[in-house]
Backbone bond lengths (Angstrom), bond angles and torsions (degrees), N, CA, C in turn:
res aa  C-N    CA-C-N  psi(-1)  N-CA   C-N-CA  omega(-1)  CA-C   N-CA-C  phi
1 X - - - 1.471 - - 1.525 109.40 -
2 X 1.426 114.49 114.34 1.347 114.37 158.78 1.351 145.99 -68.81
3 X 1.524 124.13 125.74 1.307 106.94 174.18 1.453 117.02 -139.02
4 X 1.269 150.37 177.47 1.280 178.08 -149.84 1.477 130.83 -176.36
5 X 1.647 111.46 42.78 1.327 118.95 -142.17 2.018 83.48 -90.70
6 X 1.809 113.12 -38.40 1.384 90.97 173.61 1.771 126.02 -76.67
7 X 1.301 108.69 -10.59 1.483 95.26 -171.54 1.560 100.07 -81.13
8 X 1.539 129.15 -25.17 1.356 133.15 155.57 1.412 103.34 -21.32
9 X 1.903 102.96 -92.99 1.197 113.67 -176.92 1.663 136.08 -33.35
10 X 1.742 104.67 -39.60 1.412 97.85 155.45 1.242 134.75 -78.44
11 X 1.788 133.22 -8.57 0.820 121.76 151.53 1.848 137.78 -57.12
12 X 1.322 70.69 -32.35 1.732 89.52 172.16 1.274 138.59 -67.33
13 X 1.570 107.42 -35.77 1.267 150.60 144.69 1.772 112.20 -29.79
14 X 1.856 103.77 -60.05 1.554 88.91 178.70 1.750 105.40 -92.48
15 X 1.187 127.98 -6.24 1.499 117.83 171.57 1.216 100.61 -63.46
16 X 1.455 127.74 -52.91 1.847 122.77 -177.80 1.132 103.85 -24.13
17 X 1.545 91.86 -82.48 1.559 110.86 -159.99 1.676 106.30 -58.32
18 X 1.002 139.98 -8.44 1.723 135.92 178.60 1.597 105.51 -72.41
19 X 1.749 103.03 -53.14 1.147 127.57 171.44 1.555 119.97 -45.81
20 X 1.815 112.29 -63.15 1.277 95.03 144.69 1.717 157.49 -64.13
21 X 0.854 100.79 -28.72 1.320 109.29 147.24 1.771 147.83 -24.63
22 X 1.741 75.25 -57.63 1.755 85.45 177.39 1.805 102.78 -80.71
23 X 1.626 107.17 -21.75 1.519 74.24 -168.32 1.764 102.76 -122.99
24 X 1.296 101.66 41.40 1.301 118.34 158.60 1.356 114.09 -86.12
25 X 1.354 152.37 138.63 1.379 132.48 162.34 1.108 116.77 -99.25
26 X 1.411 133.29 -35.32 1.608 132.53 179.99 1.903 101.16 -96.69
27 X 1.213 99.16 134.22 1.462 113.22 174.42 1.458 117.17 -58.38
28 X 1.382 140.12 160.48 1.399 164.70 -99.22 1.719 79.93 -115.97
29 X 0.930 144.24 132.16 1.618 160.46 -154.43 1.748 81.55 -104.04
30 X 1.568 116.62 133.70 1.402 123.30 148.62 1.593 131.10 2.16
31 X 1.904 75.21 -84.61 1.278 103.44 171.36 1.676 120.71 -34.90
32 X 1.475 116.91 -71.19 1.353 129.29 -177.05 0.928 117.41 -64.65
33 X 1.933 132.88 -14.66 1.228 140.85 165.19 1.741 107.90 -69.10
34 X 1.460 115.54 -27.15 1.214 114.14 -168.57 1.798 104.70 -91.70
35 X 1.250 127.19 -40.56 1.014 126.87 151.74 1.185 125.40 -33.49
36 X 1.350 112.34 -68.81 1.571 103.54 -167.44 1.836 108.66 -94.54
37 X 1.638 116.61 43.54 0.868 129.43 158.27 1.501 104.92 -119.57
38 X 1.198 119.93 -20.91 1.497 125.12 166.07 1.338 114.31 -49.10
39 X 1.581 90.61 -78.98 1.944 112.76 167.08 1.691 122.19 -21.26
40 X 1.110 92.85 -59.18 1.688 111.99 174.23 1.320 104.47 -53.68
41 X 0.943 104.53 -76.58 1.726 101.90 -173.63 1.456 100.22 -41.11
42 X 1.379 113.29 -86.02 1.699 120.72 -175.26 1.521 98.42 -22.85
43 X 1.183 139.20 -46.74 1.507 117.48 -162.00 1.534 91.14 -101.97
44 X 1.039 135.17 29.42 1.444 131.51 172.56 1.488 96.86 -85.13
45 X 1.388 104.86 -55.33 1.632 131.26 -152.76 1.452 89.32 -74.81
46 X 1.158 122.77 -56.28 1.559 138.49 169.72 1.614 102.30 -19.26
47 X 1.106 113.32 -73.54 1.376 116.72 -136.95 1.771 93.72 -110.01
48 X 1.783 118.45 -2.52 1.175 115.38 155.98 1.358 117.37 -95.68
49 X 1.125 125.13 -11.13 2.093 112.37 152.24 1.577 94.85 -77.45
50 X 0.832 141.08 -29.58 1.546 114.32 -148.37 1.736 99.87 -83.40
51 X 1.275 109.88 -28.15 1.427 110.37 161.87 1.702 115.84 -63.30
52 X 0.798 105.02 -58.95 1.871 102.13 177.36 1.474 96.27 -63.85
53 X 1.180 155.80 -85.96 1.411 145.41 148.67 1.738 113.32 23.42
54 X 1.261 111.90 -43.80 1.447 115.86 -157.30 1.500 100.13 -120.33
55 X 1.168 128.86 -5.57 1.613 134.82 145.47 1.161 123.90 -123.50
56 X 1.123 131.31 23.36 1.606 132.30 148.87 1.450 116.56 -105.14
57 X 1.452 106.40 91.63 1.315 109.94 179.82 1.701 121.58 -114.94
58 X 1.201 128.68 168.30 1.694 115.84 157.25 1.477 91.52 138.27
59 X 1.222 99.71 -161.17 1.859 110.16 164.81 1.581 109.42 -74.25
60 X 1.207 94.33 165.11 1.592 97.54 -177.67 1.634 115.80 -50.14
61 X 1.248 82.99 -53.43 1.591 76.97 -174.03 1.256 119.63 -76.65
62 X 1.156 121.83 6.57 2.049 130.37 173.99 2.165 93.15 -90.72
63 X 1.819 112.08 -47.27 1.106 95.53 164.41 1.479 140.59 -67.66
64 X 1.239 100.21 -34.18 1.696 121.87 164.42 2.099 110.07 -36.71
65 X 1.313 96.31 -50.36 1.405 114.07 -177.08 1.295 105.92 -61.45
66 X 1.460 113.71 -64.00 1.657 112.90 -170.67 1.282 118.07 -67.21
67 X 1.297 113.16 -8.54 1.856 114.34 175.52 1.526 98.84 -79.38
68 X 1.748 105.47 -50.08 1.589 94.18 -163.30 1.634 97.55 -64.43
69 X 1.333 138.33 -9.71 1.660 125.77 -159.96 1.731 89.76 -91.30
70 X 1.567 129.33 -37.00 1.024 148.95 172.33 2.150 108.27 -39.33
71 X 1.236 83.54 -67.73 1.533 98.54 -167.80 2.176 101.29 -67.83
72 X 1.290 91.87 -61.50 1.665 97.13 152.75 1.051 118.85 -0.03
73 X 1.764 106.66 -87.38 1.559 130.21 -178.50 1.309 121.57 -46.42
74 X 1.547 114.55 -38.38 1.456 132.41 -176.05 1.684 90.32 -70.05
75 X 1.257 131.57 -63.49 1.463 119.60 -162.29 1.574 124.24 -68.70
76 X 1.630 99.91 -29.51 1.125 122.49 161.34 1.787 120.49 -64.24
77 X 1.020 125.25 -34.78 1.345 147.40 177.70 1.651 115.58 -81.86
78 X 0.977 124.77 -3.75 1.621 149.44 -146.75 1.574 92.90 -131.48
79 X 1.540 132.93 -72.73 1.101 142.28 159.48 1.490 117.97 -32.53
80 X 1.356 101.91 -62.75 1.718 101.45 -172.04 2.184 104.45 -68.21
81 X 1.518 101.99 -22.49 1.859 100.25 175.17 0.904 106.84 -91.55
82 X 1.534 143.40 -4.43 1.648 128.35 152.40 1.527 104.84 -76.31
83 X 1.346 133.32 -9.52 1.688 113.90 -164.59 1.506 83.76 -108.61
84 X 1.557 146.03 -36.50 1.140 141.86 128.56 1.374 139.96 -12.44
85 X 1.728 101.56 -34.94 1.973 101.14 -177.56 1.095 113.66 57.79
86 X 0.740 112.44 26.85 1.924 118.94 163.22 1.368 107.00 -39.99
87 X 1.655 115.20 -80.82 1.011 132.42 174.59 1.693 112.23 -27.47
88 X 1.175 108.85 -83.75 1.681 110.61 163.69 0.994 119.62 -47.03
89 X 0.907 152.80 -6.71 1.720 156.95 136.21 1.380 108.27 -38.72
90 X 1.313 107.28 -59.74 1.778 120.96 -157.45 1.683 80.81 -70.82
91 X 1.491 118.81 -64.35 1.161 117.43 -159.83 1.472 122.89 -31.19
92 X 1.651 94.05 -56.84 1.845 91.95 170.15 1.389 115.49 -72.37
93 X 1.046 150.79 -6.32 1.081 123.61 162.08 1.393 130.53 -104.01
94 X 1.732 103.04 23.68 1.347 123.16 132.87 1.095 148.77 -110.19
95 X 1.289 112.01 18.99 1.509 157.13 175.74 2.092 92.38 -85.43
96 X 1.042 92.99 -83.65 1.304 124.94 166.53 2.215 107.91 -22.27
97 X 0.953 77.57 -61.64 1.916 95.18 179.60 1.186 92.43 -54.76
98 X 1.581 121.64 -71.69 1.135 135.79 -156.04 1.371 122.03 -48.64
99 X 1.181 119.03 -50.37 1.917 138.03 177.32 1.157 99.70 -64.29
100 X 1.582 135.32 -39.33 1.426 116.59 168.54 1.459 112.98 -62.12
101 X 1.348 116.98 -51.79 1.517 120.09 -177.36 2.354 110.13 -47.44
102 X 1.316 66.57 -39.21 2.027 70.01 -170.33 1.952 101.96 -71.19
103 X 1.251 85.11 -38.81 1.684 80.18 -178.55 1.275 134.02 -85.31
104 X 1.982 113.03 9.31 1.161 149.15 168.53 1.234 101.50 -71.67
105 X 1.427 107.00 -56.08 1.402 114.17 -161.39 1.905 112.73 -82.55
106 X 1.356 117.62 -31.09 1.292 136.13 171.00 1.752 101.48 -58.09
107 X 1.722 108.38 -58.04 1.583 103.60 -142.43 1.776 94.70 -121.90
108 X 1.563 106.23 61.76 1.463 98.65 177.04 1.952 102.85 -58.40
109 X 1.761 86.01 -176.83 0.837 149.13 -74.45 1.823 112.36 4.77
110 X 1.412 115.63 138.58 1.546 115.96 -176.37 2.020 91.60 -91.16
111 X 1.612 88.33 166.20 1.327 126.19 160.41 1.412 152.60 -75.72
112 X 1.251 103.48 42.03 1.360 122.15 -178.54 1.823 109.98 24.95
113 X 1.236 91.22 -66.94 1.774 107.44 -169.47 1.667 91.35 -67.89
114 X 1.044 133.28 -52.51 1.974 140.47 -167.93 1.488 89.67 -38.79
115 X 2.054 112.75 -70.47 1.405 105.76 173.65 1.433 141.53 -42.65
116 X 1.582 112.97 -41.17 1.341 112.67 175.18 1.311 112.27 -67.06
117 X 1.578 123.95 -39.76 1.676 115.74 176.69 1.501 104.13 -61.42
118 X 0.804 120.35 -49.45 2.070 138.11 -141.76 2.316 72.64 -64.72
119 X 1.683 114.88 -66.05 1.144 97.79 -166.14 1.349 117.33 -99.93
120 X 1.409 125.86 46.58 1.536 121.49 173.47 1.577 71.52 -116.16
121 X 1.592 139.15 -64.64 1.319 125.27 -147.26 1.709 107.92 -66.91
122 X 1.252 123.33 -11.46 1.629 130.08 176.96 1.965 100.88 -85.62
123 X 0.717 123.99 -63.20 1.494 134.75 -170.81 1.929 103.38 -70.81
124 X 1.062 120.52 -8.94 1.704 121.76 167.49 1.130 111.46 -113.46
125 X 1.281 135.81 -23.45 1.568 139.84 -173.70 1.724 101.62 -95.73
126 X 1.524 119.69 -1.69 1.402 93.17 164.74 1.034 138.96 -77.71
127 X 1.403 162.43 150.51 1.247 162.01 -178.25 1.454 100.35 -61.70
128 X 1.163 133.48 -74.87 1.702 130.70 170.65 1.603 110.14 -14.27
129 X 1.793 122.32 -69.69 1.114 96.99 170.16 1.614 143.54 -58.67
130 X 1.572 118.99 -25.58 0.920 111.56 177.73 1.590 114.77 -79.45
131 X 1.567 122.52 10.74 1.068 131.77 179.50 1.559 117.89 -106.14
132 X 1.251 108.59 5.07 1.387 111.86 -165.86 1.636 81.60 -129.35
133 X 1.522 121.16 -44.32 1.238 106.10 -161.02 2.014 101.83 -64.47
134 X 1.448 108.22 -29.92 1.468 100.82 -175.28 1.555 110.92 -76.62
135 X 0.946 130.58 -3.13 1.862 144.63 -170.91 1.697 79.89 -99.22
136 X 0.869 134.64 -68.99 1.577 130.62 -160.69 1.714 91.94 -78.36
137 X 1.130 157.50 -40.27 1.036 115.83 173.04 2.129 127.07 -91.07
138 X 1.226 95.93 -1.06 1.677 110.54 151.92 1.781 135.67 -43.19
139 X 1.792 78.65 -77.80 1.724 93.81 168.31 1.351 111.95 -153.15
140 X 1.797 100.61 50.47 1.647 99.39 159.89 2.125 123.93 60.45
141 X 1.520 104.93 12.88 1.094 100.60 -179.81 1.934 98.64 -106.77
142 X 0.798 101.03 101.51 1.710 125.18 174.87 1.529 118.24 -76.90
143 X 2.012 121.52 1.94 1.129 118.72 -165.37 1.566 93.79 -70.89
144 X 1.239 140.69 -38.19 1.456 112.79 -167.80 1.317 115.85 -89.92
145 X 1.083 111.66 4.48 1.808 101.61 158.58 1.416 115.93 -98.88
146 X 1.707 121.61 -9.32 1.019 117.37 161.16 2.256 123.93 -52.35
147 X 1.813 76.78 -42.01 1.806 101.01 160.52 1.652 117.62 -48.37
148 X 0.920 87.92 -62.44 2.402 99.69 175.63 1.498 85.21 -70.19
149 X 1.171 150.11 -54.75 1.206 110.59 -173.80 1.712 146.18 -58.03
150 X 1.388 84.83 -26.75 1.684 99.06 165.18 1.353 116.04 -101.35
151 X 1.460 135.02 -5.69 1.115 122.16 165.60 1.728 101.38 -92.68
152 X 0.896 136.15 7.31 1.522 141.78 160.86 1.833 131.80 -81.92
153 X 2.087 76.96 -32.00 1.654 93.56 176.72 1.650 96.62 -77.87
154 X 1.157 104.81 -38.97 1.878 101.15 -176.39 1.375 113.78 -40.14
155 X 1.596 120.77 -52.88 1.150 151.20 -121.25 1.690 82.08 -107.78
156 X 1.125 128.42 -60.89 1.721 134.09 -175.94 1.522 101.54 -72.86
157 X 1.372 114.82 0.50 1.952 100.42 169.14 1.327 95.70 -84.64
158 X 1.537 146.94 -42.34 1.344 167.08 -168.81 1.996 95.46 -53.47
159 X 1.578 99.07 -69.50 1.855 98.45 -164.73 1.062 95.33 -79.69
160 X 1.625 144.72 -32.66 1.590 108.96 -167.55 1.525 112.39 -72.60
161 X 1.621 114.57 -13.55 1.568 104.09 165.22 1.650 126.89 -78.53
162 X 1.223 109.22 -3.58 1.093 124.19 178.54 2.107 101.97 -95.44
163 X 1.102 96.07 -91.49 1.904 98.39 171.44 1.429 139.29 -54.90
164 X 1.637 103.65 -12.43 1.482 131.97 -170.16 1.889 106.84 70.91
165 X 1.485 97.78 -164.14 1.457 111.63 171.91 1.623 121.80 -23.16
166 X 1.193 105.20 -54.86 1.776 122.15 -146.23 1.728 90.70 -58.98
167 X 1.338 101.45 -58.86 1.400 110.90 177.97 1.666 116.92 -17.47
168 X 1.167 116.60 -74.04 1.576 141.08 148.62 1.701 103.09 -0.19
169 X 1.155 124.86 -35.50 1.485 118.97 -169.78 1.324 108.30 -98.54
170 X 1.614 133.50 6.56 1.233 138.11 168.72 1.685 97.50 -71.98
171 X 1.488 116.63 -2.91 1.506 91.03 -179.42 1.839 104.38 -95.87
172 X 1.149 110.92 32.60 1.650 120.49 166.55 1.441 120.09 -82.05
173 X 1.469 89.06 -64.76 1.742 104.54 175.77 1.640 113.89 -55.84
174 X 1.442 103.32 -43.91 0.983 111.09 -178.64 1.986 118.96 -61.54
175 X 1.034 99.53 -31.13 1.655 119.94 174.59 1.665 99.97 -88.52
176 X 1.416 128.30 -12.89 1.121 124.69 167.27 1.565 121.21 -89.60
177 X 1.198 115.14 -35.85 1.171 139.40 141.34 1.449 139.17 -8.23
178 X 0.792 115.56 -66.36 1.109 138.82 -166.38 1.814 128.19 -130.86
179 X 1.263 99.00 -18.21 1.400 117.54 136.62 1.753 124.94 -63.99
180 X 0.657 101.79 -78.32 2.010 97.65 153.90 1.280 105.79 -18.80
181 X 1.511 122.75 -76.78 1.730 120.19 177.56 1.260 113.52 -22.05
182 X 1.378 109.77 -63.28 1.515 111.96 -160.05 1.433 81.57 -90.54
183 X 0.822 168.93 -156.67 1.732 161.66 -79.19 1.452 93.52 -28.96
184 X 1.784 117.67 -58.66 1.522 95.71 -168.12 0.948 132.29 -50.51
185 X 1.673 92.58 -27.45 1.736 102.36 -152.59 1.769 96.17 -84.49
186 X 1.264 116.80 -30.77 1.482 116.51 -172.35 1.874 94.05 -74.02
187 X 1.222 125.94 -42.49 1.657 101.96 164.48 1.112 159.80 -126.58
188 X 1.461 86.67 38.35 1.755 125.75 -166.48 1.548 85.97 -104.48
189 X 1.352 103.79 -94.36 1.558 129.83 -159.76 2.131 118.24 -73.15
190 X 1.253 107.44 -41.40 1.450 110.88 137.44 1.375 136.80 -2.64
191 X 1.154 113.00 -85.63 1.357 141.42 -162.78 1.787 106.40 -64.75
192 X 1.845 89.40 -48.97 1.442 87.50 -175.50 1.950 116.04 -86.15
193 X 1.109 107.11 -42.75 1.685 118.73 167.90 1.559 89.33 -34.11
194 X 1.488 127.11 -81.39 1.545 135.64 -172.26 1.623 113.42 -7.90
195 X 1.425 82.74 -61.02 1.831 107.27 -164.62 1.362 92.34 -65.45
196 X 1.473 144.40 -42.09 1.443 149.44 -161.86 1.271 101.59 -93.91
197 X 1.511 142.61 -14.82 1.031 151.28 176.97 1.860 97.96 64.36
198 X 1.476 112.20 42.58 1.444 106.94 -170.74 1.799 102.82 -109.83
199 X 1.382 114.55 4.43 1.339 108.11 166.27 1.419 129.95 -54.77
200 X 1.026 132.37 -2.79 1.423 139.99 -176.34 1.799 111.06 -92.19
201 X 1.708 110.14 -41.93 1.099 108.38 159.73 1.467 139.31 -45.49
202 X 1.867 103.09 -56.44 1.336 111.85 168.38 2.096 118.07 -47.53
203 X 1.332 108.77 -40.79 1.233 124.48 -179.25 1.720 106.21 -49.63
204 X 1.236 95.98 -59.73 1.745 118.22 -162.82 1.542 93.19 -56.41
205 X 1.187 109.51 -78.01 1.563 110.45 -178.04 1.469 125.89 -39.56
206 X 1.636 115.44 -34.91 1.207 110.52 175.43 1.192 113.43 -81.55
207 X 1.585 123.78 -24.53 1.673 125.22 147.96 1.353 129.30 -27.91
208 X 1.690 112.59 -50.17 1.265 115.05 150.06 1.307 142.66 -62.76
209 X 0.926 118.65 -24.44 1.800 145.54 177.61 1.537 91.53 -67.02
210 X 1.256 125.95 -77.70 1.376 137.56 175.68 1.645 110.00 -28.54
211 X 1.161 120.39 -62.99 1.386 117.22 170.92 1.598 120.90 -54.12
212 X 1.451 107.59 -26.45 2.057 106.98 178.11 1.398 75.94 -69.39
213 X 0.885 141.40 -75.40 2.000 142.84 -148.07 1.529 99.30 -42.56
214 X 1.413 128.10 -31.49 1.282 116.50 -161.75 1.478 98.42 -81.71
215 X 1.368 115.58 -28.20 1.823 116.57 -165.69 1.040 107.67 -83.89
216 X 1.869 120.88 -17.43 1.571 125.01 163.44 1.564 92.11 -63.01
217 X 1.225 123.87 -77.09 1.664 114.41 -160.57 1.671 124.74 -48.85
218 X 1.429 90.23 -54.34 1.712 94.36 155.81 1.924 144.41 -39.52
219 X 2.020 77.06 -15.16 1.492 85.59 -169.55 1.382 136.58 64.77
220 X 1.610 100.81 -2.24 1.815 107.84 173.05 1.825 102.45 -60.91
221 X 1.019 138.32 -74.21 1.114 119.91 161.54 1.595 118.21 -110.97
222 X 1.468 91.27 -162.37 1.519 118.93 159.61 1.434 126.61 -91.58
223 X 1.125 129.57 90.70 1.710 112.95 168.42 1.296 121.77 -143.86
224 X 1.618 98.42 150.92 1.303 111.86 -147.33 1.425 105.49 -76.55
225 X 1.067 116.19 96.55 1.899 141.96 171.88 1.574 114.46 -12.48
226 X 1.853 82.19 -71.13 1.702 94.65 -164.42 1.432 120.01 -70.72
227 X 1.604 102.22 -16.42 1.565 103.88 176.99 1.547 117.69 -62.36
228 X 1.220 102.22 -34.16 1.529 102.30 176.14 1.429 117.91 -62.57
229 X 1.720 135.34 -40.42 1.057 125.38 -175.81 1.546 120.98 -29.84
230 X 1.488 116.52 -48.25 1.508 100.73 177.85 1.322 128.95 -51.11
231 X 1.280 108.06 3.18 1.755 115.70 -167.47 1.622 99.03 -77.29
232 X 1.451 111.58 -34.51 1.609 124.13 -172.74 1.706 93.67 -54.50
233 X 1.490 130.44 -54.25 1.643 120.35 -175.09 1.308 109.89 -71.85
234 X 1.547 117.51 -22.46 1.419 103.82 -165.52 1.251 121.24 -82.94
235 X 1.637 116.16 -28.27 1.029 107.86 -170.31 1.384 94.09 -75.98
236 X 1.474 157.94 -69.23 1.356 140.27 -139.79 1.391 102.29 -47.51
237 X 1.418 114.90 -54.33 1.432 115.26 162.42 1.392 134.68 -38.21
238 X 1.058 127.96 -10.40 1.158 121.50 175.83 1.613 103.31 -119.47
239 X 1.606 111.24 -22.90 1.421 106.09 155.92 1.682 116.37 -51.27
240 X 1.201 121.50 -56.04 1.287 119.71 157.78 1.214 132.08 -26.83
241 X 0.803 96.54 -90.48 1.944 98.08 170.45 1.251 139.30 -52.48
242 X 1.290 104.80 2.17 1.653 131.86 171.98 1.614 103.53 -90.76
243 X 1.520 113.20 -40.94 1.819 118.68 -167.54 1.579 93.38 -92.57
244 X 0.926 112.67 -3.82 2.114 124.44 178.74 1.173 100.54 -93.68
């Protein structure tokens, strides 16, 4: 059975928030910006143990094992996305986002089309979604894009006052997006992890991945997101070659 129940939800996520937006008139109070940057985080962290939690199982020392193959993958996965440029990848094409947004705000009247690129290329290039979209097409747990979905709706109360309405329809691509992910991954990558019984790895690691995202929101540090994605192939792989 197929589904795409989080890239739904984040599409849905930035129509809310567009919706609210337009017929809010005074912008998001301090206060409530700091809260529901709290929240976010807390359910970042939340719902990235509960994945490692929910595939690290056995005796201790069988769980003991799959964390260190977990954490492994992440450092290993980190290495291979700096010789990749992952990171610098993402960068410009939030570099890229950004100069439309500044030059929205510099050179009104704005550009209908400036907004829809400026927020489909910010809301698909995060690491969170492509981390939730591969967890939701694995084993159907969609909680961290339920997360990008409301930190996206936050984020689309901000541009539709800036770009208006039009903006609002980046949550298509974005639901196109990332829906694709999880289709592949549910019958590309699926099928074979299954047979290897190595789905638990991919999970675990992105459990960890999920927690760097919270110390971006938290603002404890800086770290570079996208480099980690390779950690999602490595670890099954190295689950492999560990049961070899």
């Amino acid at each position: 059975m197929t589904t795409t129940i989080g890239a739904f939800l984040n599409a849905i996520g930035i129509l809310i928030g567009a919706l609210f937006g337009l017929a809010q008139r005074k912008p998001i109070s301090v206060r409530a910006q700091l809260f529901f940057r709290n929240a976010l985080g807390a359910a970042t962290i939340f719902f990235g143990l509960r994945l490692v939690w929910l595939n690290v199982n056995g005796t201790f020392l069988s769980c003991s094992k799959q964390i260190f193959l977990a954490l492994l993958a992440l450092v290993l996965g980190n290495l291979l996305g700096k010789l990749l440029a992952l990171q610098k990848i993402s960068n410009r094409f939030g570099r890229f986002a950004g100069n439309l947004i500044a030059s929205a705000q510099k050179n009104p009247p704005h550009k209908m089309a400036d907004g829809f690129k400026a927020c489909a290329i910010l809301f698909c290039a995060a690491p969170l979604g492509i981390l939730g979209a591969v967890t939701d097409g694995l084993s159907g747990d969609f909680y961290l894009l339920a997360v990008k979905a409301v930190m996206d709706g936050l984020a689309m109360t901000s541009f539709v006052k800036i770009f208006g309405w039009f903006s609002a329809l980046s949550a298509f691509p974005v639901f196109i997006f990332l829906g694709a992910i999880t289709f592949a991954v549910q019958f590309c990558a699926k099928p074979l992890l299954d047979s290897h019984n190595l789905i638990y790895s991919v999970n675990a690691a992105a459990g960890f991945i999920a927690c760097a995202v919270a110390l971006v929101i938290f603002e404890v540090r800086k770290v570079e997101l996208a480099n980690y994605l390779p950690s999602l192939a490595i670890a099954p792989l190295l689950a492999w070659l560990l049961n070899h």
